[in-house]
C-alpha positions as CSV (number, residue, x, y, z in Angstrom):
1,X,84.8,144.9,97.1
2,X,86.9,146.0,94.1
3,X,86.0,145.8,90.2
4,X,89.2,144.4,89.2
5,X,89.3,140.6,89.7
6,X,92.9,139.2,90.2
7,X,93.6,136.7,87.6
8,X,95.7,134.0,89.1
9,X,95.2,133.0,92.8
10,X,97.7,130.4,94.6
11,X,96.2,128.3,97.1
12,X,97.5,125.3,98.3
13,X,100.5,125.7,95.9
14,X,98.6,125.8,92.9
15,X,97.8,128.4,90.5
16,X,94.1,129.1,90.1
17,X,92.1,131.1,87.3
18,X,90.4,133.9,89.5
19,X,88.1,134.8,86.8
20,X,86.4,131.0,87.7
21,X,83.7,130.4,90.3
22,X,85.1,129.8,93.9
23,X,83.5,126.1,93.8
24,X,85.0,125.1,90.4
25,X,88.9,127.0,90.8
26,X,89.4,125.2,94.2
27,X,88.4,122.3,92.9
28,X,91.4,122.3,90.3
29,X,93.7,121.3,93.1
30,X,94.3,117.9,93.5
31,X,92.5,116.0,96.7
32,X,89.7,118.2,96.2
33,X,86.9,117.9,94.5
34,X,83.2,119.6,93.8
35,X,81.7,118.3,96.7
36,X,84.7,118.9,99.4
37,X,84.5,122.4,97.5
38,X,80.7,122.9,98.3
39,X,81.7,121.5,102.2
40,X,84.4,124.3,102.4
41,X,82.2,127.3,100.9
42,X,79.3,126.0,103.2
43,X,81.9,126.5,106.3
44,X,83.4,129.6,105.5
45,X,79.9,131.3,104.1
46,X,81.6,131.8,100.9
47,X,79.0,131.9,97.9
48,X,80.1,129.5,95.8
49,X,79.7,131.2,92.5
50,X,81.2,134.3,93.3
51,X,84.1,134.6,91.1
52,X,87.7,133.5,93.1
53,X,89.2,136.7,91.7
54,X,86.6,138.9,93.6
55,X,87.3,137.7,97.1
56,X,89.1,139.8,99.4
57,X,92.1,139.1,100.9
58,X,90.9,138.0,104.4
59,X,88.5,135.6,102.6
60,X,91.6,134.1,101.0
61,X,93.0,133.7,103.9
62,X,90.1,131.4,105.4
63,X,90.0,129.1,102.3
64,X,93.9,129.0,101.8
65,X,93.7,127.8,105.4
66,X,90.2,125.4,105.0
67,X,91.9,123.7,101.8
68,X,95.3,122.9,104.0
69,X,92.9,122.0,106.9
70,X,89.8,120.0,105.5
71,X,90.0,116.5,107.8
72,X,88.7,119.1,110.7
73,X,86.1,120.5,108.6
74,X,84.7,117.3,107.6
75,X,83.7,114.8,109.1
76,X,85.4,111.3,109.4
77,X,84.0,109.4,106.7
78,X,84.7,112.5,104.2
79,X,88.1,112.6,104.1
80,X,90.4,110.6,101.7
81,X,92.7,109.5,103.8
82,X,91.0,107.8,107.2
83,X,93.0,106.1,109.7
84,X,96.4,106.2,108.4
85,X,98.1,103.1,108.1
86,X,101.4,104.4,109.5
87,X,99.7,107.2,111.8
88,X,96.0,106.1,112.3
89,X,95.0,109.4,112.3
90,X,92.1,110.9,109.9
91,X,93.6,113.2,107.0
92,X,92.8,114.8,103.8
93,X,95.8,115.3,101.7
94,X,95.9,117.8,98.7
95,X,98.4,118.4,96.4
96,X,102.3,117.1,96.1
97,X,101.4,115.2,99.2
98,X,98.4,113.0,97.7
99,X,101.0,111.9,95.1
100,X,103.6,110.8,97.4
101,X,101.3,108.9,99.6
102,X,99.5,107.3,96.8
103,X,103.1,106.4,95.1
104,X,104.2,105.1,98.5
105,X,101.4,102.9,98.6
106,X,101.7,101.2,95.8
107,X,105.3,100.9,95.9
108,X,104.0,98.6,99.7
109,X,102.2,96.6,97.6
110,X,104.5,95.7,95.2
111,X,106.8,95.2,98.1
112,X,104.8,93.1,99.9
113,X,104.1,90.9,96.8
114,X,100.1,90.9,96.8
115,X,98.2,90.6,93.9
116,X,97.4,94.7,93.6
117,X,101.2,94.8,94.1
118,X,101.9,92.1,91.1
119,X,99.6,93.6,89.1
120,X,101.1,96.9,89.0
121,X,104.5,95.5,88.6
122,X,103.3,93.8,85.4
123,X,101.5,96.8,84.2
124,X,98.4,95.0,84.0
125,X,94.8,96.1,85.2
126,X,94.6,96.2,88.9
127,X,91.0,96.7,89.9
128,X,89.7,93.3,88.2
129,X,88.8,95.1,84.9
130,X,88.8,92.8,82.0
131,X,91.7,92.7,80.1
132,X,90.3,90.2,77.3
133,X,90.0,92.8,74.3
134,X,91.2,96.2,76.2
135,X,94.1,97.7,77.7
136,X,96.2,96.7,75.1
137,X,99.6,98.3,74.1
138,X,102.1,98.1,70.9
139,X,100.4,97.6,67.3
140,X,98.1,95.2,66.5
141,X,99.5,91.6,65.7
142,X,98.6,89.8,62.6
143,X,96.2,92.0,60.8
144,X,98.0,93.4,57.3
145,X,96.3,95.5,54.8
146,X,97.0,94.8,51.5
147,X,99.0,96.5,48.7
148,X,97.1,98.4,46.5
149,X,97.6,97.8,43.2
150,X,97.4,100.5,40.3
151,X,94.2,100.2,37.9
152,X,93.0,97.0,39.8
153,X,90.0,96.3,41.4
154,X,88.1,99.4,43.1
155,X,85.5,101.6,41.7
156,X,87.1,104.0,39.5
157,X,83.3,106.2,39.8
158,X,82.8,106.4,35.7
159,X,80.3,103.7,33.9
């Protein structure tokens, strides 16, 4: 093992701070998180504290290819994406990929008209949050302040 610790890492095409813990960088790309970081280290015997920087380059090698290849690391119920709708198979998507996916989604819900899918085309709060008092947008309607008027009314801090 070098001294030197290599300051920017790419791993599942995204830039990671090598000076970070293994854990903690990894989980910086998006479709994984602490705990699918722990289940990767766990797998490859990668100390999860030991600084991503420090790791040599066949160790690289085996997380660049457990991050691109978590569904068969995991089991079933881990993964974020089980039983496709349009494949049926079991996958964990990182990255680009978990955007598209999650955009083409919602893009079958508005299409199919359901109330998710109305929701978001309204730009209201899907997930049955209240939306009494929050999720407002815009200024607020019908509250003024008044003018202030020069010499009048205040404390002026002198008796």
């Amino acid at each position: 093992m070098s001294s030197s610790v290599r300051e920017i890492i790419r791993i599942g095409n995204t830039d990671l701070n090598g000076k970070k813990s293994t854990l903690y960088a990894i989980a910086r790309i998006k479709g994984i998180g602490i705990s699918t970081g722990v289940a990767i280290c766990r797998y490859l015997g990668i100390d999860p504290s030991q600084k991503l920087g420090s790791l040599n380059d066949e160790q690289l090698k085996k997380l660049e290819w457990a991050v691109n290849n978590v569904s068969s690391i995991v089991p079933r119920w881990f993964v974020n994406r089980a039983k496709d709708v349009e494949s049926g198979k079991d996958m964990h998507l990182i990255g680009a990929d978990l955007l598209l996916y999650v955009r083409r989604d919602i893009d079958l819900e508005r299409k199919l008209r359901t109330w998710k899918g109305i929701r978001h085309n309204l730009g209201l709060k899907v997930r049955g949050q209240r939306t009494r008092s929050t999720g407002r947008l815009g200024g607020t309607v019908g509250v003024a302040k008044k003018k202030a008027v020069p010499g009048a009314g205040g404390s002026s801090g002198g008796k």
